[in-house]
VMD Tcl script that draws the C-alpha trace (Angstrom):
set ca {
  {0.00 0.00 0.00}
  {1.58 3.36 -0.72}
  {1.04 6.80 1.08}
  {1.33 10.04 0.61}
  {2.46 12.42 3.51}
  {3.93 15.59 4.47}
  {7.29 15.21 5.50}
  {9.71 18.21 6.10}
  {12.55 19.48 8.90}
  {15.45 22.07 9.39}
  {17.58 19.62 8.00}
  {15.39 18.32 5.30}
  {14.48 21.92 3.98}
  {18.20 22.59 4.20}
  {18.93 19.50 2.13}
  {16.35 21.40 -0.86}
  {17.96 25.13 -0.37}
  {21.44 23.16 -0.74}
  {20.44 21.48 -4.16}
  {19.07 25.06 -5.02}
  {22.50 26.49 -4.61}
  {20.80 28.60 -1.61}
  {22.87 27.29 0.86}
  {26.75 26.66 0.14}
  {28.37 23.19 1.69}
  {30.23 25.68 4.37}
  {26.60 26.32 6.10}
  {27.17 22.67 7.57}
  {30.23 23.05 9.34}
  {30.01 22.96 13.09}
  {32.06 25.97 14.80}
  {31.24 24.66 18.56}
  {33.05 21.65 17.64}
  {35.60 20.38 20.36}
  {34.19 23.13 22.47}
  {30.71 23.43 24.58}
  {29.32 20.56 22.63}
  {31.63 18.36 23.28}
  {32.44 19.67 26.70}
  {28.32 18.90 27.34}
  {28.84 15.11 25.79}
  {31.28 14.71 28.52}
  {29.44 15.98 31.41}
  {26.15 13.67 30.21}
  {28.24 10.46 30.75}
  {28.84 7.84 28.00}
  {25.59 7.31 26.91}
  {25.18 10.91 26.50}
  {23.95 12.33 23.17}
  {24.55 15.88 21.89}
  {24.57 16.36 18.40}
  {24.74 19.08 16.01}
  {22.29 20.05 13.01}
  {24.64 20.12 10.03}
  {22.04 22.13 7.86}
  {21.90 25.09 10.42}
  {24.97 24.39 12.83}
  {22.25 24.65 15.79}
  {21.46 21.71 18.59}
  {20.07 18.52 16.87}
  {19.55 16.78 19.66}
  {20.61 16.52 23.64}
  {19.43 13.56 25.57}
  {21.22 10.76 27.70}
  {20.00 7.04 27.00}
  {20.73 6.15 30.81}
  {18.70 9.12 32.36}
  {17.23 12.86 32.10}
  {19.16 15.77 31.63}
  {18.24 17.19 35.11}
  {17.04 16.51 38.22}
  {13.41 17.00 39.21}
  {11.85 20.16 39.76}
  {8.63 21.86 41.14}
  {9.23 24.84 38.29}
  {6.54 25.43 35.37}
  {7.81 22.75 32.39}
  {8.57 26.03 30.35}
  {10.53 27.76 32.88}
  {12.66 24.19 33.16}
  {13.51 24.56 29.37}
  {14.12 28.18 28.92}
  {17.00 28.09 31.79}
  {18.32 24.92 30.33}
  {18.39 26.49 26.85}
  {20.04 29.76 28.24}
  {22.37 27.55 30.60}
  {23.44 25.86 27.02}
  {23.25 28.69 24.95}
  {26.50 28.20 23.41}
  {25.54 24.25 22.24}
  {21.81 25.73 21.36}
  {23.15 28.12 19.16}
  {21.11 30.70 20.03}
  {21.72 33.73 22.34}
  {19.84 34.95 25.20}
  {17.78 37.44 23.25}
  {16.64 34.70 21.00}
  {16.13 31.95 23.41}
  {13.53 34.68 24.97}
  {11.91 35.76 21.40}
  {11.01 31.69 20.98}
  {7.36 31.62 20.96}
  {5.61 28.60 22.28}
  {3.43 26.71 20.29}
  {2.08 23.38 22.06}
  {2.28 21.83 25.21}
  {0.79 19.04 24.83}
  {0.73 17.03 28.25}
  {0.37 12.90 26.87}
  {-1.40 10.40 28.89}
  {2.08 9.59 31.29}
  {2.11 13.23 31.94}
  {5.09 14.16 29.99}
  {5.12 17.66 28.46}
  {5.50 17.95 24.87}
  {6.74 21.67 24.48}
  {7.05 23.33 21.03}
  {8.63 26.45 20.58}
  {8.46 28.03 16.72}
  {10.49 31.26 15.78}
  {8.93 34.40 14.15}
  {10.09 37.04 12.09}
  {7.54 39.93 12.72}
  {5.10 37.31 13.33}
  {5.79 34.98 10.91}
  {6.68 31.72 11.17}
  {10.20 30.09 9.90}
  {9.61 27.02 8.33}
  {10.77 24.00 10.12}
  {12.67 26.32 12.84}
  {12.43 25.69 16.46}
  {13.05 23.91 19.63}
  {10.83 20.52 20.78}
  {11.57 20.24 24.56}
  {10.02 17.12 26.82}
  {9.66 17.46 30.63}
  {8.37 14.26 32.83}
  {5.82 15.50 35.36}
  {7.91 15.32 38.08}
  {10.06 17.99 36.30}
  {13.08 16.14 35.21}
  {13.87 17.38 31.44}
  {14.18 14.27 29.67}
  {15.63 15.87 25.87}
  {15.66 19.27 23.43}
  {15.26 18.25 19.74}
  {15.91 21.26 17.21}
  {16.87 22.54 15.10}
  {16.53 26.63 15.35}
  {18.09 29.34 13.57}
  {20.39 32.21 14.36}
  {20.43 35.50 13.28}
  {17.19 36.19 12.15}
  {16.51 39.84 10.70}
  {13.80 41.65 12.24}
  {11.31 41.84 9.13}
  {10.72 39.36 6.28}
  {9.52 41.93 3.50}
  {6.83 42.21 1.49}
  {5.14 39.91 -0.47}
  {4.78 40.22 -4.28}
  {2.91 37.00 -5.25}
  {-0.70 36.47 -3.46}
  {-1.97 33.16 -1.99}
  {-3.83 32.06 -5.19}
  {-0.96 32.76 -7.55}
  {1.22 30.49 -5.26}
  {-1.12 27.72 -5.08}
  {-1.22 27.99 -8.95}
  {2.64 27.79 -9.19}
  {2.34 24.82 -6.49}
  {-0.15 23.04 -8.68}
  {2.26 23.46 -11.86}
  {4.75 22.11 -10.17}
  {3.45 18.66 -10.07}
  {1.44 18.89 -12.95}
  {-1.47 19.13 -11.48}
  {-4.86 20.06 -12.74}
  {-6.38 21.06 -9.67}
  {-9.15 24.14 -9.78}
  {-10.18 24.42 -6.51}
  {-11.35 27.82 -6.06}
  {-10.64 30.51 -2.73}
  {-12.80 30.42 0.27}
  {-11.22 32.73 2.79}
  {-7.70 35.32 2.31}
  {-6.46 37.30 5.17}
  {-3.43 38.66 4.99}
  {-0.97 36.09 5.82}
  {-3.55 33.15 5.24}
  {-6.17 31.69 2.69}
  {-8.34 28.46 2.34}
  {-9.50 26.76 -0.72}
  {-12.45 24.76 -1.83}
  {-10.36 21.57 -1.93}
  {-9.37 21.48 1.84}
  {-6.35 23.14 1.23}
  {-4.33 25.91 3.09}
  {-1.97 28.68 2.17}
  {-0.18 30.44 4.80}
  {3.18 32.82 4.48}
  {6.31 31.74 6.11}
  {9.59 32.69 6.63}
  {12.04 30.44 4.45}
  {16.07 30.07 5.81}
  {18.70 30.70 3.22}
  {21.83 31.10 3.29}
  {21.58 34.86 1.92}
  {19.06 35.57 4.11}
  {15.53 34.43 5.07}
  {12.79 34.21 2.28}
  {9.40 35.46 2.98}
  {7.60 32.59 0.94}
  {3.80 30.65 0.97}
  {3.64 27.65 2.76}
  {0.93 25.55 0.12}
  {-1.13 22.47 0.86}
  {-3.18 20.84 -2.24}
  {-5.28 18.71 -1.04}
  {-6.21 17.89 -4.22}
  {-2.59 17.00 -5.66}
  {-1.45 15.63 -2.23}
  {1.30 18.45 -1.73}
  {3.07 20.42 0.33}
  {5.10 22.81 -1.15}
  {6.74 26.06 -0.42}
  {6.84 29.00 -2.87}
  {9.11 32.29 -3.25}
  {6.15 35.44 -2.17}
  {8.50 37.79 -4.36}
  {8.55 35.90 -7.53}
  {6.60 32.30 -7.49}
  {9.72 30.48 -7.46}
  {8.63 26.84 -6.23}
  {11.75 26.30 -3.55}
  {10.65 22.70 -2.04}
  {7.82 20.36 -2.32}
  {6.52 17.01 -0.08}
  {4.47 14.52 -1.17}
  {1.39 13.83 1.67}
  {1.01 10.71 0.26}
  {-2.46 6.63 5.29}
  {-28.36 6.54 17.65}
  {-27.01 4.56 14.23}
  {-26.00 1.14 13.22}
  {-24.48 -0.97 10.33}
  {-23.65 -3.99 9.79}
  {-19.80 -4.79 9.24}
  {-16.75 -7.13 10.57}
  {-14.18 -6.28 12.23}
  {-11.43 -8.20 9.62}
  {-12.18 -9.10 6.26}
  {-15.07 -10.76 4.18}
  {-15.12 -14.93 5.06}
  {-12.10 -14.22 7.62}
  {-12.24 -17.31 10.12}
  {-12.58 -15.25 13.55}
  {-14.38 -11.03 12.30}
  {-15.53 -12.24 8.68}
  {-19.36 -12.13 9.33}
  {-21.55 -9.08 9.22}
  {-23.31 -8.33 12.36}
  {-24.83 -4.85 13.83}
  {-22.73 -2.07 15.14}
  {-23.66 0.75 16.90}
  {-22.30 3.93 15.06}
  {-23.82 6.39 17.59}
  {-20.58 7.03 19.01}
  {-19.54 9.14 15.78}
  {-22.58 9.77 14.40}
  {-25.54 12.35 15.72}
  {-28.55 11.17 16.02}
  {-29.83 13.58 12.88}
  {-27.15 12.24 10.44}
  {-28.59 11.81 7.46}
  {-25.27 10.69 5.41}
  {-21.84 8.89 7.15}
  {-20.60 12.44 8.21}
  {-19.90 12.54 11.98}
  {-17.27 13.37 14.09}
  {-14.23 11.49 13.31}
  {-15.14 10.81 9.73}
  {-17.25 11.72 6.46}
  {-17.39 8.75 4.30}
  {-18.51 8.36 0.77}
  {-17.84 6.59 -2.25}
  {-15.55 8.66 -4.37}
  {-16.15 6.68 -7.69}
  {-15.44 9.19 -10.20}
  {-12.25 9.98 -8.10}
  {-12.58 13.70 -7.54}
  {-12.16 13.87 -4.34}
  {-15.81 15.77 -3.72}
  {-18.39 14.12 -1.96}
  {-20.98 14.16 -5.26}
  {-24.58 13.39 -3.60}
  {-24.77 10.25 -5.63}
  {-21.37 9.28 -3.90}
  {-23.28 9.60 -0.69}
  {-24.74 6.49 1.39}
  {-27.99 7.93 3.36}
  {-30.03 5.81 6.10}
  {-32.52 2.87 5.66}
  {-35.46 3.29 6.79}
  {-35.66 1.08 10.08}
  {-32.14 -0.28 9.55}
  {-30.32 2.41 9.20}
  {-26.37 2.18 7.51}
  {-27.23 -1.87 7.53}
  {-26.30 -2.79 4.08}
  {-25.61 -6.97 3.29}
  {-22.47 -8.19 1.82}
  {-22.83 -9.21 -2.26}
  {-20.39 -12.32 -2.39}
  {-18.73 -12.21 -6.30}
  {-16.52 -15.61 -5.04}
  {-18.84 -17.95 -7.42}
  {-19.00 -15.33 -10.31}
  {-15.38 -15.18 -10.29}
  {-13.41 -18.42 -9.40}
  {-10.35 -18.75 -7.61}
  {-8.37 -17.15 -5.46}
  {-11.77 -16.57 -4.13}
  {-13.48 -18.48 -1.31}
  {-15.70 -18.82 1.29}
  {-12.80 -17.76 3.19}
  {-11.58 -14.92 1.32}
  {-14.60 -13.64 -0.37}
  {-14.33 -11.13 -3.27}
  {-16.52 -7.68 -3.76}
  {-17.33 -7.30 -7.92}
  {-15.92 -9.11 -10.92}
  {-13.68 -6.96 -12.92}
  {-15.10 -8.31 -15.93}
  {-18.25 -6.59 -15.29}
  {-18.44 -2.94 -15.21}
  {-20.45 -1.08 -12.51}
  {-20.47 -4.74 -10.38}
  {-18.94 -3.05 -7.58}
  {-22.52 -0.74 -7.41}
  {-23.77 -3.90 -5.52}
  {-21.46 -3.24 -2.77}
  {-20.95 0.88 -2.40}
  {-22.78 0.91 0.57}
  {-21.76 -1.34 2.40}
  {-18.13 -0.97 1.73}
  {-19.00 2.87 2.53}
  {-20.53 1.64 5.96}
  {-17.81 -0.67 6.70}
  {-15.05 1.85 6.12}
  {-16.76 4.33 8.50}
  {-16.84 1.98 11.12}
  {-13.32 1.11 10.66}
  {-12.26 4.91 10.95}
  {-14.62 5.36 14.83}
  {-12.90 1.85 15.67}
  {-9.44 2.70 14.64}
  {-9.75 6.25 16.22}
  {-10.91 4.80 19.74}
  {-8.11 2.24 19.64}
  {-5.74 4.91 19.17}
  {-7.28 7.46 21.77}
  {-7.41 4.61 24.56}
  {-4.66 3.92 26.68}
  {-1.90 3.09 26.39}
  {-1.75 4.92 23.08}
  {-3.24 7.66 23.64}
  {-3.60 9.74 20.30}
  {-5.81 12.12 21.96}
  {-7.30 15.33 20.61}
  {-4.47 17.37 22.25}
  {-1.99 14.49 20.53}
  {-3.47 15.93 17.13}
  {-5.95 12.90 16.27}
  {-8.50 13.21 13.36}
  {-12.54 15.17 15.22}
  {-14.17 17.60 13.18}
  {-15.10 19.42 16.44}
  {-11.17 20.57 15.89}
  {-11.43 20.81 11.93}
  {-9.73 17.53 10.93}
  {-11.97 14.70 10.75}
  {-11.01 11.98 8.11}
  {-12.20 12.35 4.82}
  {-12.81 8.51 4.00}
  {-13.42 7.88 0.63}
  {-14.59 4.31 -0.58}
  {-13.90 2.78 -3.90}
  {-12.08 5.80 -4.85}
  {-12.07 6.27 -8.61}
  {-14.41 2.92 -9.26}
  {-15.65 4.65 -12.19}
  {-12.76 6.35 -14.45}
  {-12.84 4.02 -17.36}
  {-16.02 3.71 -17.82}
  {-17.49 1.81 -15.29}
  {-13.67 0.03 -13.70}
  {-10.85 1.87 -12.19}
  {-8.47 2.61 -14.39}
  {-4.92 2.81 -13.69}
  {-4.41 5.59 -11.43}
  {-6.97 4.07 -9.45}
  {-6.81 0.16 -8.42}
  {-4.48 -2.38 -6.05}
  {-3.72 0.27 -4.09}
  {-4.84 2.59 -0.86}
  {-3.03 5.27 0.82}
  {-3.85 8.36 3.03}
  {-2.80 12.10 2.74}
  {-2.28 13.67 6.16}
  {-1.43 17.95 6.77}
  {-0.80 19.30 9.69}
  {-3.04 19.29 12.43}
  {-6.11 21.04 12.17}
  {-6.87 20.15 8.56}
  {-8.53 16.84 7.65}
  {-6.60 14.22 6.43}
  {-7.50 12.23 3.12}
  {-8.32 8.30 3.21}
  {-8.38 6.82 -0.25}
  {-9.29 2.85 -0.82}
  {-9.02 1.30 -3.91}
  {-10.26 -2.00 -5.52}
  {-8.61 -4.49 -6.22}
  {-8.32 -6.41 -9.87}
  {-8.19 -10.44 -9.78}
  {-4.83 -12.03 -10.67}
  {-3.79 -15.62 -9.66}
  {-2.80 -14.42 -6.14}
  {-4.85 -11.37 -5.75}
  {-8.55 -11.34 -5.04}
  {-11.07 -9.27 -6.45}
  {-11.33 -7.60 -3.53}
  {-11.82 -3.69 -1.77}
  {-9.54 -2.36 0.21}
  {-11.51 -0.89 2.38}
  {-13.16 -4.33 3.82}
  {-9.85 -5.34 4.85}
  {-8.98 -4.05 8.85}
  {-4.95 -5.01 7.78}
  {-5.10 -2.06 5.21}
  {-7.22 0.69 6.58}
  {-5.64 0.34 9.82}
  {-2.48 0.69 8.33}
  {-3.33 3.69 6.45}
  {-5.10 5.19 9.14}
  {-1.76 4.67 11.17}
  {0.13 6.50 8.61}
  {-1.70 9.79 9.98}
  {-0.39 8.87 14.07}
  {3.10 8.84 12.98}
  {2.74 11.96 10.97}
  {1.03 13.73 13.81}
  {3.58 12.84 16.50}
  {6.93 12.61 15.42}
  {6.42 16.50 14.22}
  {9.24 19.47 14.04}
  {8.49 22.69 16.60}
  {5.91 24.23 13.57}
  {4.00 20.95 14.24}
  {4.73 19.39 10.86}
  {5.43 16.09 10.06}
  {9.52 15.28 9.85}
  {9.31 11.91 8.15}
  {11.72 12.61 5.18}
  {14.50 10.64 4.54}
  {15.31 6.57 3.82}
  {15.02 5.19 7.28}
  {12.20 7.51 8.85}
  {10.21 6.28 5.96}
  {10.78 2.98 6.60}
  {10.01 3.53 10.14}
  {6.77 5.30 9.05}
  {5.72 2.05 6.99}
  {7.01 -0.21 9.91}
  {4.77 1.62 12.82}
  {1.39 1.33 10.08}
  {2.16 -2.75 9.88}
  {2.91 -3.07 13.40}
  {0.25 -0.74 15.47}
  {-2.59 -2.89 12.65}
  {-1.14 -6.13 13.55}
  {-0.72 -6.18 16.97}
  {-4.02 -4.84 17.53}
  {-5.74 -7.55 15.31}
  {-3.77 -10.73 17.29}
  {-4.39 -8.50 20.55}
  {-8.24 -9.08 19.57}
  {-8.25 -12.38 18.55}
  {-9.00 -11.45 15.55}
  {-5.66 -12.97 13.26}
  {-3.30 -15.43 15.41}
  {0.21 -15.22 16.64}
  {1.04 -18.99 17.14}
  {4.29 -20.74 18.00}
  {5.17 -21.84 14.50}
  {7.31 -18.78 12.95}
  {5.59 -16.43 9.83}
  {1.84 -16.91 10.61}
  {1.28 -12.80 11.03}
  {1.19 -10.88 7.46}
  {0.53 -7.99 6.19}
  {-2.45 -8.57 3.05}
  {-3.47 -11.42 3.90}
  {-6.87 -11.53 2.83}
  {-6.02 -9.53 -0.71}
  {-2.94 -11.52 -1.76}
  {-5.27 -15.07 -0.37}
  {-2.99 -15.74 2.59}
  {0.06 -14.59 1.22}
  {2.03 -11.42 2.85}
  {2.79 -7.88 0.82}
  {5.97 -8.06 2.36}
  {8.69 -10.41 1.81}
  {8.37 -11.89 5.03}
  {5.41 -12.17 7.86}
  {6.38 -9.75 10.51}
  {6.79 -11.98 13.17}
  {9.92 -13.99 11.59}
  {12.69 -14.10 13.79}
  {16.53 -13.73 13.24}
  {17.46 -17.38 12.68}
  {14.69 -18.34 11.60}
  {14.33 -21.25 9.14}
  {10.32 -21.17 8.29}
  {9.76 -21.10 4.47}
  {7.94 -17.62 4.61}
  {11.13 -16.34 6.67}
  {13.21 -16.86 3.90}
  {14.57 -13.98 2.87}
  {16.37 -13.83 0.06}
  {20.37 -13.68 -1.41}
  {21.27 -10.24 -0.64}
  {19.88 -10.31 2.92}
  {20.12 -14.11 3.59}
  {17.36 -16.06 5.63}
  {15.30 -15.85 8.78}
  {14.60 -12.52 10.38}
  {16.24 -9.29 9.23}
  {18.49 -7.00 10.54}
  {19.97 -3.58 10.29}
  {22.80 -4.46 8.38}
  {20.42 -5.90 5.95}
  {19.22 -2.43 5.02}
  {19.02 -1.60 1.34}
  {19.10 -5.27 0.33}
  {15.86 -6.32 1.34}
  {14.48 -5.15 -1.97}
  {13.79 -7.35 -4.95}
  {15.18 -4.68 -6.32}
  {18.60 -4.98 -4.36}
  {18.23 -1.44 -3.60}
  {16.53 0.84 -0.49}
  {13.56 0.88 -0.50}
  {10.96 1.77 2.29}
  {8.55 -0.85 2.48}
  {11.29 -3.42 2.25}
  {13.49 -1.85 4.45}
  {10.70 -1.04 6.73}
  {10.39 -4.57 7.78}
  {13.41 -4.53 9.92}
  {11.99 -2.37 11.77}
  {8.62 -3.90 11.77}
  {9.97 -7.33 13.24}
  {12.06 -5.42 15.85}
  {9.10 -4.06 17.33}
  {7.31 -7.87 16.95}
  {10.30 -9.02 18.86}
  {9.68 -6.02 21.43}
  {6.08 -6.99 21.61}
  {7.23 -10.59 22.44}
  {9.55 -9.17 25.27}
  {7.83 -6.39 26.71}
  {3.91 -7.38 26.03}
  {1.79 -5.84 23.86}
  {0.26 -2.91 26.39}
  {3.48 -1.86 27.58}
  {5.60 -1.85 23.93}
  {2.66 -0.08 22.44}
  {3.03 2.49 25.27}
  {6.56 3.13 24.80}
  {6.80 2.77 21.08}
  {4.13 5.84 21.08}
  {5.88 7.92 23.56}
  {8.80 7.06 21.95}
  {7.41 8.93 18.66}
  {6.70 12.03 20.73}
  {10.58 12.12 22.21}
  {12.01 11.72 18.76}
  {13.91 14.36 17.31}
  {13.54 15.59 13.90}
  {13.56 12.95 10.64}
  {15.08 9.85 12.48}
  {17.21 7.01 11.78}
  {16.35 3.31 13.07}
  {19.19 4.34 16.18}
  {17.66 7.72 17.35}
  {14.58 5.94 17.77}
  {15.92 3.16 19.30}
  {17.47 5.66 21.98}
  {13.91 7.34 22.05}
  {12.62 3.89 23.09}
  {15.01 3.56 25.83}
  {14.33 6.92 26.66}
  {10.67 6.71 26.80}
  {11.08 3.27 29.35}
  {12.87 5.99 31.82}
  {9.67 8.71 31.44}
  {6.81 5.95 31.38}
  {8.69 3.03 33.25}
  {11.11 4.14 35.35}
  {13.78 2.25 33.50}
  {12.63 -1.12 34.32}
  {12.38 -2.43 30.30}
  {16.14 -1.08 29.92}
  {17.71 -4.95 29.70}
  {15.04 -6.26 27.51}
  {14.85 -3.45 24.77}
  {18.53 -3.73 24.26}
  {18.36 -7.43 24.08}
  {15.78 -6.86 21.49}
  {17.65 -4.37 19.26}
  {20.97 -5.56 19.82}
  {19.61 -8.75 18.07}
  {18.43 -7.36 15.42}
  {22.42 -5.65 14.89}
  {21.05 -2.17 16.61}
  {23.50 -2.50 19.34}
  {25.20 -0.36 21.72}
  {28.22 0.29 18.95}
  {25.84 0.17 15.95}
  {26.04 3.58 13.63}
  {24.58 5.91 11.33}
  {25.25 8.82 9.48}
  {21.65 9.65 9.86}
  {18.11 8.78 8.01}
  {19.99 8.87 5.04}
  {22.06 6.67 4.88}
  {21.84 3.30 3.60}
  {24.35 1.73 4.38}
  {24.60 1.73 8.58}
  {26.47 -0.50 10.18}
  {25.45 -3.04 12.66}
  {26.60 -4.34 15.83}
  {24.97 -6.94 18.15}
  {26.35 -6.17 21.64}
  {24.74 -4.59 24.52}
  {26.50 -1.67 27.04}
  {28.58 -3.11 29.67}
  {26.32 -2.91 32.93}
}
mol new
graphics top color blue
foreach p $ca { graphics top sphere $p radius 0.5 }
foreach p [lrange $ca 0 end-1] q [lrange $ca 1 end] { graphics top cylinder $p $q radius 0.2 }
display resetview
């Protein structure tokens, strides 16, 4: 399944205005060097961390993996960080008279009662793109880490803007050859909407000569975020963002042995009682056949009278032939056009209830991706837009390209409502003719898609995701958090025998999308652990990064499932509750666009906030086996080529 997504950081916006020839390589040298930095290493102990953003030659990161940067104290969290940053003003980069001009954004307190603290910097109001600090404080005080990264020497004013909102969003839309027309809602001065969902805002742009007063555009219609020159429409960077009622729907997939049988569900929870279409508060969902991305009335599913959103199940299995079963049942016939009218609303109604499941799951404990976390309610402007069989009817009655075997899910920043789009699926000899959106595996990980890009978020609140291994990280979590919840429910099974938990099962007829079932372990010597040449057999590791690939190359679904069994091993060590806790806490304490190591540390760190250090043994066990060791390196999310090590630290 693919996704589109925001992802952007100091570092990765530096990495565009470097390939622009706006910043020159001498921008990345670091002139505190041998000095405070490392003088600070030293005083943290040998698991301390300080490290230095090469794109701005501000603090990256400061953190310890053995303990909290200071004691505890009774102080106000932001009075904790402000004296550490001007204690540490010569590591932070900043000087006194900046550290006081940062502005905060968020403090968002999570369910362990950590304090998320965000602090964006302005030029005459304005944002800088991507600038900042993120500082966490436990709630007894202790100041657990500072992400960045900020920058120095800002001017005073930005200028004047020669290009208006609507002429950027044009220039954004060229860009990616888009054919968008979605037309302006509301312009203030620094802001506008459009009829599309979309946002343009100004912002203040870092480059090397100088900051840029640009516009900050989101398309949701194109599935971009880009950034655009205010004096002369320049397009200087661009991110993809490509995861009293009742129905009746399962909870897994059409014919599934344990959730494959339609009963009723109660969708008062997200519904009002007046609801006269699937619009409530955590989703609107509608069949998006002609795959415009506006909810068309046709494309709506209204009420039954006396049974509501109940709508039965049309099984295609006989009318097709294999791969399809009683166990695996499929949804139309490709060879008929329009076939997949039988089941529009009922897939509609199923995908709804998938979204209010999904987003309770999430909100409970010990996740909790609450509203102040930045989860998906209209009451704060973002509820999913869910959008069934999305593009059913492009070629004349079938999807056409652009529009089957996939799904995926656009997510902006929060505040703005997030895009779910599920596709159907044509029948090969291993693929059913199924829809994506009956199958839990595939919404829930698209739906997960939008957690990670909400919480592991620069100081400006956007999503940092950008480079090789963050991405595979970000296609890791959406297998995992889907997974584990559907073996936590009894739903799928984890047995003894190695390979039985996979990703697709019910589209690809008991086969996995990846190239191994997430819970293979190293070693293992189960046919669906195989492997393959480059990366050998049984589980992987992170030494097998890059070769995972049939390809032989990175790639971030492939390279994602390192990642993905390291967490199934944590599962297996820790339990499910208490890894699910800590891998999502461990997402909030993450700096900026990670590797597979910093959030590895962030795990360890998060133990120390939510466990008082009791998992410490056990999660380096776990990563140390998979070759993320105490002496395991990186040059950062990019690279490709880390190497491994399978020891732990001395005790």
């Amino acid at each position: 399944m693919s996704s589109r997504h925001v992802r952007r950081g100091a570092a990765a916006v530096a990495g565009v205005l470097l390939a622009a020839g706006l910043l020159s390589p001498g921008a990345h040298a670091d002139p505190r060097s041998g000095s405070a930095a490392d003088a600070l290493r030293t005083s943290l102990g040998a698991q301390g961390i300080v490290e230095i953003d090469p794109a701005t030659a501000t603090v990256r990161r400061i953190a310890r993996r053995d303990g909290f940067l200071t004691g505890p104290s009774p102080l106000a969290p932001e009075r904790i960080v402000r004296a550490y940053l001007v204690r540490h003003r010569s590591v932070i980069g900043l000087d006194e008279s900046e550290i006081a001009a940062l502005v905060l954004r968020k403090d968002y307190v999570d369910i362990a009662g950590t304090h998320h603290l965000s602090f964006v910097q302005k030029v005459a109001g304005i944002e800088v793109l991507g600038a900042g600090i993120v500082a966490h404080v436990a709630r007894d005080g202790h100041l657990i880490a500072i992400n960045g990264a900020p920058v120095a020497g800002l001017p005073a004013t930005a200028g004047h803007a020669r290009v208006d909102a609507s002429a950027a969003r044009r220039a954004a839309v060229r860009d990616v050859s888009g054919d968008s027309a979605a037309t302006l809602r509301t312009n203030a001065a620094e802001t506008a909407t459009f009829s599309d969902g979309g946002r343009v805002r100004q912002v203040v742009f870092p480059a090397v000569t100088g900051p840029r007063l640009a516009w900050e555009v989101i398309t949701m219609d194109e599935g971009y975020l880009s950034v655009v020159d205010a004096a002369d429409g320049t397009v200087l960077s661009r991110r993809s963002l490509k995861g009293e009622h009742h129905a009746t729907t399962w909870e897994n997939y059409p014919g599934a042995p344990v959730g494959g049988r339609q009963h009723p569900v109660d969708l008062s929870r997200w519904l009002p009682g007046s609801a006269t279409k699937l619009d409530g508060n955590v989703a609107h969902a509608y069949s998006d056949v002609n795959g415009d991305d506006v909810a068309q009335a046709a494309e709506e599913v209204l009420p039954r009278p006396g049974t509501s959103f109940a709508y039965g199940f049309t099984d295609f299995s006989a009318e097709v032939g294999a791969p399809c079963s009683a166990q695996r049942q499929c949804s139309w016939n490709p060879a008929v056009p329009f076939s997949w009218q039988s089941n529009r609303e009922q897939n509609t109604a199923q995908l709804f209830a998938y979204v209010g499941t999904w987003h309770d799951h999430l909100a409970a404990a010990p996740i909790g991706f609450t509203r102040a976390a930045g989860n998906f309610e209209a009451r704060d402007g973002d509820a999913v837009r869910a959008e069934s069989m999305d593009g059913a009817d492009t070629a004349a009655g079938l999807p056409d390209g652009d529009h089957d075997n996939n799904a995926n899910m656009t997510t902006p920043p929060d505040g703005m409502s997030p895009k779910l789009q599920m596709y159907l699926f044509t029948s090969s000899a291993s693929v059913l003719a199924g829809n994506s959106g009956d199958a839990a595996d595939i919404v829930y990980h698209e739906l997960t898609h939008g957690l990670s890009d909400r919480l592991v978020v620069d100081a400006t609140g956007n999503s940092t995701l950008n480079s090789p291994q963050a991405g595979a990280m970000y296609e890791a979590w959406s297998d995992w958090y889907g997974l584990s919840y559907l073996v936590d429910t009894g739903l799928e099974q984890d047995d003894p025998a190695d390979g039985d938990v996979r990703e697709g099962d019910y589209i690809l007829n008991g086969r996995s999308v990846r190239s191994e079932a997430i819970d293979c372990p190293v070693g293992s010597t189960a046919s669906i652990c195989a492997g393959n040449p480059a990366a050998g057999t049984g589980g992987y590791t992170y030494g097998d990064y890059g070769k995972i690939s049939s390809r032989n190359a990175p790639e971030i679904h492939a390279d994602g499932e390192i990642w993905a069994q390291t967490l199934w091993d944590l599962r297996r060590a820790l339990g499910s509750r208490t890894s699910l806790s800590l891998v999502t806490r461990a997402m909030e304490l993450a700096p900026a666009d990670p590797s597979f190591l910093d959030m590895r540390d962030a795990i360890l760190l998060a133990d120390r906030v939510a466990g008082n250090g009791r998992a410490q043994d056990g999660i380096w066990q776990v990563f140390a086996a998979r070759g993320m060791g105490v002496a395991a390196s990186t040059d950062g999310s990019a690279d490709v080529t880390p190497t491994e090590d399978f020891t732990v630290p001395r005790s």
